[in-house]
C-alpha positions in Angstrom: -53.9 121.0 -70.4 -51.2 118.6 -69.6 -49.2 119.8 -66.8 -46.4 116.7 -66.7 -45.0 117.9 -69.7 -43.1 120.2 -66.9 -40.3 119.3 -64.4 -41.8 118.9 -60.8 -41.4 117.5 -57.7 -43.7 116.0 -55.9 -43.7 117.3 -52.1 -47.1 118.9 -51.5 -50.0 116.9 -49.7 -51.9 117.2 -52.5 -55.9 118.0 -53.1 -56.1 119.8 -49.9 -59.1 119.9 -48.2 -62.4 121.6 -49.4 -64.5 122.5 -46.2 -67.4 123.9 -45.6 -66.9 126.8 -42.8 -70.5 126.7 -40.9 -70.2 128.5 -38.2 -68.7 131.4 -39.9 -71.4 131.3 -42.7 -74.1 131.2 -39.7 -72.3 134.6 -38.1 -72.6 136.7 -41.2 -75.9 135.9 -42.7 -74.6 135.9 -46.2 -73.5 133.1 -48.7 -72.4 129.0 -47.8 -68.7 129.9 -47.4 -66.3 127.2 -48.0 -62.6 126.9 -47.2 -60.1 125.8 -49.7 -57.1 124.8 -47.2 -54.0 125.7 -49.1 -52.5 125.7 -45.4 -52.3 122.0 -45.1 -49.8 121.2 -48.1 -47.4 120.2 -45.9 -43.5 121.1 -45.3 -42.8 123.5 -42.5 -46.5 124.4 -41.8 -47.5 124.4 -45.3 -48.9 127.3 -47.5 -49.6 128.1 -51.2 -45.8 128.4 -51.6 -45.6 124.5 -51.3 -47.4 124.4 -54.8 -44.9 127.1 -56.5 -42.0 125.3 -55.3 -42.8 121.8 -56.7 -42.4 123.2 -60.2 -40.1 125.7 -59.7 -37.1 123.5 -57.8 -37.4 121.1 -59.9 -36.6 123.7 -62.7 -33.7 124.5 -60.8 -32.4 120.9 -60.3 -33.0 120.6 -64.2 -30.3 123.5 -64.2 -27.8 122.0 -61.9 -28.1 124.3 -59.3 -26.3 123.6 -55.7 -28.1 126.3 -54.0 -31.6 128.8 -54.7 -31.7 132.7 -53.8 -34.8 134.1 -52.7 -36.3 137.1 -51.2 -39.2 138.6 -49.6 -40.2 140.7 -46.4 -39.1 140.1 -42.5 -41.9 137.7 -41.9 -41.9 135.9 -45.8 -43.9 132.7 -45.6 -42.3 132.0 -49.0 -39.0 132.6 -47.8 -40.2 129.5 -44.8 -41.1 127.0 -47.3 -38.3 128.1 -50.0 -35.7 127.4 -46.6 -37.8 124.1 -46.3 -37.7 122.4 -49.8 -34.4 123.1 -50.3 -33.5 121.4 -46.7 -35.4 118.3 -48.4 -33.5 118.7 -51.6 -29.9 119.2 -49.9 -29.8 122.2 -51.1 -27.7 125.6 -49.5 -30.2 128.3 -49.5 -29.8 132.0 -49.2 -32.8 134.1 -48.2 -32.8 138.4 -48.6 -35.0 139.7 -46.4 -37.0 143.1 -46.8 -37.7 145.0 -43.9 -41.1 146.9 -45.7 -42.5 147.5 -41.7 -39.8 149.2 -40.3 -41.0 147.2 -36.9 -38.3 147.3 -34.3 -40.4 144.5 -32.3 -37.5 141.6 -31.6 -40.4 139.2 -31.9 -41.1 140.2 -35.5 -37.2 140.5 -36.8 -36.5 137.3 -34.7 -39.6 134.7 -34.5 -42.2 133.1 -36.5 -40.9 132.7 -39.9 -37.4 133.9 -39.4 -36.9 131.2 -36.9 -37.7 128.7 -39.1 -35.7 129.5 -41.9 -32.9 129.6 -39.8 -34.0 126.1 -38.3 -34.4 124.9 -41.9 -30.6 125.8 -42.4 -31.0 129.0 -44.7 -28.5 131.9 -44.2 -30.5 134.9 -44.6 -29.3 138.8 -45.1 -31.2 142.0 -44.4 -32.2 144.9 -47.1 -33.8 148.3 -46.6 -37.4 148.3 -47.6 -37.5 149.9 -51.4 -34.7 148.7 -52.4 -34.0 146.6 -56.1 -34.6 143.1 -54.5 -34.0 141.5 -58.0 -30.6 143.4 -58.1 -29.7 142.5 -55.1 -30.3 138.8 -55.9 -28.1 139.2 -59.2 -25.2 140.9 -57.3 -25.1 138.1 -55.0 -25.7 135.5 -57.5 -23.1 136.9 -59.7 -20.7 137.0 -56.7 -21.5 133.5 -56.1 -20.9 132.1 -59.7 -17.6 133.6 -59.2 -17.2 131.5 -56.0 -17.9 127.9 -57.9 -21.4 127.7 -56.9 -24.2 127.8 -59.1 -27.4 129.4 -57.8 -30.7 129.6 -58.8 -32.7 133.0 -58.5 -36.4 132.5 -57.3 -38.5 135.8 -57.7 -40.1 137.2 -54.7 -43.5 134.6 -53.7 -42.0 132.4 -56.3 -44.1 134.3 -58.5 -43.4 134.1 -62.3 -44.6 131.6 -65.0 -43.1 128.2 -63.7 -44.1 128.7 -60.2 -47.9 129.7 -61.3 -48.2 126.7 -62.8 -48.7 125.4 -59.4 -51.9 127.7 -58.9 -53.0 126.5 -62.4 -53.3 123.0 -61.0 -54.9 124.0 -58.4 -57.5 125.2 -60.5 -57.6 121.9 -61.3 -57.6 120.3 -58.6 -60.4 122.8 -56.5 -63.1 122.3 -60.5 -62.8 118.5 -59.7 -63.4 118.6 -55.8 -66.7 120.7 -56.9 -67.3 118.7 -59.4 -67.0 115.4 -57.5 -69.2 116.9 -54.6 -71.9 118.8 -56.8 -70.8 121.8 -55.7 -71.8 124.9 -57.8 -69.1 127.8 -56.6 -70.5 131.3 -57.4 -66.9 132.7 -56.8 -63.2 132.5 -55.2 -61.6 134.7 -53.0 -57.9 134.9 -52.0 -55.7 137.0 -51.1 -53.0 138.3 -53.6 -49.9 140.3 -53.8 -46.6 138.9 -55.5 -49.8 137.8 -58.2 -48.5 134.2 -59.2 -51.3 132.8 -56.9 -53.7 134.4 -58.5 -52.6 134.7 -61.9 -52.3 130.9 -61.4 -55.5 130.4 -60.7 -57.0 132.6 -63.4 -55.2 130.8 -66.2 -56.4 128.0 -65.2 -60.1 128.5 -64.5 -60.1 130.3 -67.9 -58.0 127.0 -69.3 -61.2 124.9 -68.1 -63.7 127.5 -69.1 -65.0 126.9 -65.5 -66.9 130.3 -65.3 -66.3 131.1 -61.6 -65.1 135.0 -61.0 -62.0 135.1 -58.9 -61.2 138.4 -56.3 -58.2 139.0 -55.3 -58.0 141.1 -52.3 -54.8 142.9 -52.3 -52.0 142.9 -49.4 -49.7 145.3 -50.6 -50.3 147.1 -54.4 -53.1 149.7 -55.5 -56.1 147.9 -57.4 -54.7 149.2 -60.8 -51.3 148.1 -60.3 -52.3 144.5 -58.6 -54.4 144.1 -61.6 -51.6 144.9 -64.3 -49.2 142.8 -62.2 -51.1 139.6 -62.4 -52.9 139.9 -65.8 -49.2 140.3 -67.3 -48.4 137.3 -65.2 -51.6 135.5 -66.3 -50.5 136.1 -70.0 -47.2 134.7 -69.7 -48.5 131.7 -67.6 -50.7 130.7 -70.9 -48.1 131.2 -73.8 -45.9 128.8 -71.2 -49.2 126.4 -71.4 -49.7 127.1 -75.2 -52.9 128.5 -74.5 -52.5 132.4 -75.1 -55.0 134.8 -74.7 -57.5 132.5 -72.8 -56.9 135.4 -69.8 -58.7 138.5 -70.8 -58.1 141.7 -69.0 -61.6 142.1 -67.2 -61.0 138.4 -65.6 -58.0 140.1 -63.5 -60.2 141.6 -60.4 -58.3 142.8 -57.3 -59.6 145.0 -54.6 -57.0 146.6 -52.4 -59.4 148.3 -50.2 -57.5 146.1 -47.1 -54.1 147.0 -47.7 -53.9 149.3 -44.9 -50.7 151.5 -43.6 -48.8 149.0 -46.0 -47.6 145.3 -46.6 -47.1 143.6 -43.2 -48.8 145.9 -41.0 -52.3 144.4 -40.1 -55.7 146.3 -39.9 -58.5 145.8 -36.9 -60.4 144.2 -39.6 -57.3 142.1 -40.4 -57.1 140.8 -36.8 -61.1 140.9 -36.4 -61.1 137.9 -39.4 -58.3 136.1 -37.8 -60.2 135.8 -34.5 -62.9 135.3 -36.5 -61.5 132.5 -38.1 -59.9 131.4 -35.2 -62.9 131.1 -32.6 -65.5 130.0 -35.2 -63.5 127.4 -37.1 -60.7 126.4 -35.0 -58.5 128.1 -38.5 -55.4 129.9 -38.3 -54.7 133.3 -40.8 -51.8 135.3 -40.8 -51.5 138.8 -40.4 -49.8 139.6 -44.0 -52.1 138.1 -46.5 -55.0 135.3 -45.6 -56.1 137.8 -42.9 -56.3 140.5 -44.9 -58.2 138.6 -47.5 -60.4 137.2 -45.4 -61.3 140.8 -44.0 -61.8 141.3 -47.7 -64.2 138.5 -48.3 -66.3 139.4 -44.7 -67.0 143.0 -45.6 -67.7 142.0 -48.9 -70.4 140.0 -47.4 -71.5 142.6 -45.0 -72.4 145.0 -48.1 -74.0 142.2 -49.7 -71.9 142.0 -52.8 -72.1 138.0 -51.9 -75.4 136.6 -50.8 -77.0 134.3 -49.3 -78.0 131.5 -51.7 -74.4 131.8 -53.3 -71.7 129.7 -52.7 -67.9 131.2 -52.0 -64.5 129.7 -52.0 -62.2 131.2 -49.4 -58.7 130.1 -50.7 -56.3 129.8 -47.2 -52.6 130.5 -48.3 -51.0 129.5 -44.9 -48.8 131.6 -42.9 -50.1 131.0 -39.6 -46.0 130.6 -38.6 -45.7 134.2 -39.1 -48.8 134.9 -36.3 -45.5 134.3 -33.6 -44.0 137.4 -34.9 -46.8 139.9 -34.4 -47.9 138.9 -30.9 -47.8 142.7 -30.5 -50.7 143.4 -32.3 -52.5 141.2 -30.4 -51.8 142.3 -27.0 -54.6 144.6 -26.8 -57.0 142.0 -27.3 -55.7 139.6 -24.9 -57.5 138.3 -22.0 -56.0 137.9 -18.9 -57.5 135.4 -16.4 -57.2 136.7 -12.6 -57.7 134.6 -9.7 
């Protein structure tokens, strides 16, 4: 599987690191849980994004575009790094944003990540949740071409065959860490919901016949859907390799169990695994999608579908910017120190 046959830049601080989370492991009895920290790849904060975006702007330099269109919700971590690489690149960036929360919190429509596009020099507009977001990034890409400029669409989380490829190399990249350490991993867990992150990393555990089961605990999507979505990804991802059909339909496994009252609204299990995380590792999640997969991967180990003697691969997919928008759903939980 040779990768450099496609355009990339090189941007992300690349392998992250494979840890082994100790404490954590000690507090729930089950399996040797190790961290794969997809939240160090640099550039505004990092996040799995960083890895989409290598291949994908470089597919839109290889175009000639001046400026990239992008969407996703209030609080997008993609939108964050999409604002960020094109800031590197000189590129103008336009960012849609979703409201799918219907929060009225100024903290969530104002902080976090939507500070730091704005500080990355994106323009961004707002959109009703439920609305045709790939419309809406045609209309104004069509108005634009009329204007001189020449824009380049990215899909919602960068998610469609040129940006997985950055989630097939890291496949890669986590086979050889193991490999290099002697690590045996019994399985991966991450969380997943525009699918190119996991439909990534499917094709390319497949690719290396590497026998480890991946879950994807869903942030948004029923199990059926979340599973249709990514497998059809997955399937495109390896004719683009020239590898088609290594991805059969019972490798696709997502679990949606997590998802909540809907996208962007956390759980108390979703802030339970980010204090968790927090006061056992010294690890930031976010509220949209590592802490919701991470709620995933601890009640997983509460039932005992993963067990002590096993080995698990928690992969972080950043987002800890976003954490300044929902202060609100923490402030239940916060301690107040009288004197």
């Amino acid at each position: 599987m040779h990768l450099a046959r496609f355009p990339r830049i090189f941007l992300a601080h690349l392998p992250t690191p494979l840890e082994r989370l100790d404490r954590l492991s000690r507090e729930l009895g089950g399996p040797e849980i190790w961290i794969k920290r997809d939240d160090c790849t640099g550039l505004s904060t990092g996040g799995n994004k960083t890895r989409k975006l290598e291949f994908l702007m470089a597919e839109a330099l290889a175009q000639g575009a001046d400026m990239v269109i992008t969407q996703g919700a209030t609080q997008s971590n993609h939108a964050r790094q999409t604002a960020a690489f094109s800031a590197k690149l000189g590129l103008a960036c336009h960012i849609l944003l979703e409201d799918r929360t219907g929060s009225n919190d100024a903290n969530y429509n104002t902080n976090g990540n939507v500070l730091l596009d704005h500080l990355h020099g994106a323009t961004t507009s707002r959109r009703a949740g439920g609305v045709d977001m790939a419309g809406e990034m045609e209309v104004l890409a069509e108005r634009l071409r009329g204007e001189g400029r020449k824009p380049y669409i990215i899909p919602g989380g960068g998610s469609n065959p040129t940006g997985a490829l950055g989630y097939v190399n890291c496949a890669f990249e986590l086979v050889s860490q193991a490999n290099d350490r002697g690590l045996v991993i019994d399985h991966i867990v991450t969380a997943t919901g525009s699918a190119g992150t996991q439909a990534g990393l499917i094709t390319g555990l497949k690719a290396l016949n590497a026998g480890i089961p991946l879950l994807g605990i869903g942030v948004r999507a029923p199990k059926e859907k979340q599973e249709e979505s990514v497998y059809a990804l997955a399937q495109r991802t390896a004719e683009k390799l020239g590898c088609p059909g290594v991805v059969a339909r019972g490798d696709v496994v997502a679990d949606s169990s997590y998802v909540g009252a809907g996208y962007g609204i956390p759980r108390d299990d979703t802030l339970e695994a980010i204090r968790m995380f927090a006061q056992l590792e010294g690890i930031l999640l976010d509220p949209v999608y590592s802490g919701k997969g991470a709620a995933g991967l601890i009640d997983h180990i509460r039932k005992s579908r993963f067990t002590r003697g096993q080995r698990v691969v928690f992969l972080h997919t950043g987002g800890a910017a976003g954490l300044f928008g929902y202060d609100a759903a923490f402030a239940e939980a916060r301690k107040t120190l009288e004197v």
